[in-house]
C-alpha positions in Angstrom: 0.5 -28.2 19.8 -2.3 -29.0 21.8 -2.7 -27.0 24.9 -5.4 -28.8 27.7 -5.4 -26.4 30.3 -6.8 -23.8 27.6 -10.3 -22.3 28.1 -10.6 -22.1 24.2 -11.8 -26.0 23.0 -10.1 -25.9 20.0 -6.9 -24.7 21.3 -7.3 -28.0 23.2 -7.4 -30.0 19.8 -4.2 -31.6 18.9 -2.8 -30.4 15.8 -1.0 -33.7 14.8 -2.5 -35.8 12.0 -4.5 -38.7 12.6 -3.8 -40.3 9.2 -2.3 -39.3 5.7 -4.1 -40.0 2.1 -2.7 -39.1 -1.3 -2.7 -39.5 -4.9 0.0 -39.5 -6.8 2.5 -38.2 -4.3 5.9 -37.3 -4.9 7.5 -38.6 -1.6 11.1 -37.3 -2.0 12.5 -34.3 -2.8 16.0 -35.9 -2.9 17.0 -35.5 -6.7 19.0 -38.7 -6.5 16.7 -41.0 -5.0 14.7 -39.7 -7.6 17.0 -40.8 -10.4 17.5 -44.4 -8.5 13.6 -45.0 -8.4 12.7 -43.1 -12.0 15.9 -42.4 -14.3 13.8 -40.2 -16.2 12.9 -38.0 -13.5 13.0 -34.3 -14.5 11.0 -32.5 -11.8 12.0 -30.5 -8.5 14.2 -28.0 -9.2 12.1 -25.4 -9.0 10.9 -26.2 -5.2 14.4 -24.5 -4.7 14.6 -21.9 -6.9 17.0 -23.5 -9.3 16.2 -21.1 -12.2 15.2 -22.0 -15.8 18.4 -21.0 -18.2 18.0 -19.9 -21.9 19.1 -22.8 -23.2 17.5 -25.4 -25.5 16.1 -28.1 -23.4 17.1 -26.7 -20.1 13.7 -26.9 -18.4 14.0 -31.1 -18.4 17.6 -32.2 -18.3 19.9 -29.3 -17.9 17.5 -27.8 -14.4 17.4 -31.2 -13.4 21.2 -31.9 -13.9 21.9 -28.4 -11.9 19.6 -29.7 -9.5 21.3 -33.2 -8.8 25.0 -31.0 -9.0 23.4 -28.8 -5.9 22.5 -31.8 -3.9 25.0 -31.1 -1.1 24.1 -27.9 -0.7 20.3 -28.4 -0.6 20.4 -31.3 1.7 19.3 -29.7 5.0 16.5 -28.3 2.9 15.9 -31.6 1.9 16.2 -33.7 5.0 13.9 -30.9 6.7 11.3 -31.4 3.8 11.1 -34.7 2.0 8.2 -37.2 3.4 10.9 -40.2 2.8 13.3 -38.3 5.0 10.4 -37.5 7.9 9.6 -40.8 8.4 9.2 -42.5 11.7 7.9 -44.6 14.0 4.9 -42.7 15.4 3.7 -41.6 12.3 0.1 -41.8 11.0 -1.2 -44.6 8.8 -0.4 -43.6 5.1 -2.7 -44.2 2.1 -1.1 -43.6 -1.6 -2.6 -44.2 -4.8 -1.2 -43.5 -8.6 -2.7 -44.3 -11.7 0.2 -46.5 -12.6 2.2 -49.2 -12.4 5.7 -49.0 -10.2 8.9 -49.9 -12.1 11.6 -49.3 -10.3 14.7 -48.1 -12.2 12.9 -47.9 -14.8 12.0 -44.7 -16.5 8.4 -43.7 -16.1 5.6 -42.6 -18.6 4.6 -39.7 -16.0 8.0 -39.9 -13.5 6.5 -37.0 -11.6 3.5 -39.1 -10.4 5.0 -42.2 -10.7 4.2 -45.4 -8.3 8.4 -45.9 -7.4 7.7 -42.7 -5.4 5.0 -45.1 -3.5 7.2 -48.5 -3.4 9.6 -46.5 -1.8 8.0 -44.3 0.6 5.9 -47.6 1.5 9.1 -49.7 2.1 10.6 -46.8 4.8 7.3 -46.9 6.4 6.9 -50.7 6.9 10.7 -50.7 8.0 9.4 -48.8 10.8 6.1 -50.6 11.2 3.7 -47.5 10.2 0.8 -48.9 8.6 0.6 -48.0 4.9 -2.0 -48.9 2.2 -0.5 -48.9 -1.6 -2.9 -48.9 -4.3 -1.9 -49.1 -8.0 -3.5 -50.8 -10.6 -3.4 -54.8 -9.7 -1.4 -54.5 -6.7 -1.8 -56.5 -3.6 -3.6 -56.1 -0.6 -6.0 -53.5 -1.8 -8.2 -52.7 1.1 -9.7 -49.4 -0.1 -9.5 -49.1 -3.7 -10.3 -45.0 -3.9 -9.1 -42.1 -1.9 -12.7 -41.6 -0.4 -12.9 -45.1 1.3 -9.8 -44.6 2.2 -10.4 -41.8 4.5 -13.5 -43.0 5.4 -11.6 -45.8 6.9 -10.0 -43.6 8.6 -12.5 -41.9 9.8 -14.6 -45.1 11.4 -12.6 -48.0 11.9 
């Protein structure tokens, strides 16, 4: 959004993001890749307005199952929304970090915050050769092992 010719300086500044760093992040909002990566996902629904019913245990597995049943319908929502969906070439470096371990297709003490939402995300990024740090506890390649040298690094390469 950057316009040069502008006599304001920071209407010459270019809105687009020089980097990305998270913690935690939940990198789709696609219920079923969410069920692939974490079975025991149970967390989204509300992002659209899928309404808590009055029923015993709705707010885990019967939201989440009208969520998944909706999928269709909510998929330009989610392709217009989702990081995983957003990805491409000429994206920023990504940085994620979670406090646990990924499993993938397993379920997850904390599926909302869990690592598969990392694996994955990291896999579409490197398929597309965006740089992409993934820290969770005892993984490879750690180069910055908090959120602060992270974006330091960023900052001064």
């Amino acid at each position: 959004m950057a316009d040069p010719t502008s006599d304001d300086p920071i209407a010459r500044e270019s809105t687009r993001l020089t980097a990305v760093a998270v913690s935690g992040a939940q990198t789709t909002l696609d219920p079923k890749q969410m069920k692939e990566w974490t079975p025991n996902s149970h967390y989204g629904a509300h992002a659209f307005g899928i309404p808590i019913l009055a029923l015993e245990n709705d707010r885990r597995t019967g939201r989440f199952t009208r969520f998944l049943e909706s999928r269709a319908s909510l998929m330009p929502w989610i392709e217009e929304y989702s990081p995983y969906a957003l990805v491409t070439a000429d994206d920023p470096p990504v940085y994620m970090t979670y406090n646990n371990k990924p499993a993938l297709g397993h379920d997850a003490k904390d599926p909302t915050h869990s690592a598969n939402f990392g694996i994955k995300l990291k896999e579409r990024l490197d398929s597309v050769k965006v740089p992409c740090e993934l820290v969770y506890p005892d993984a490879p390649d750690v180069q910055h092992p908090n959120l602060s040298d992270a974006v330091i690094g960023f900052l001064i390469p």
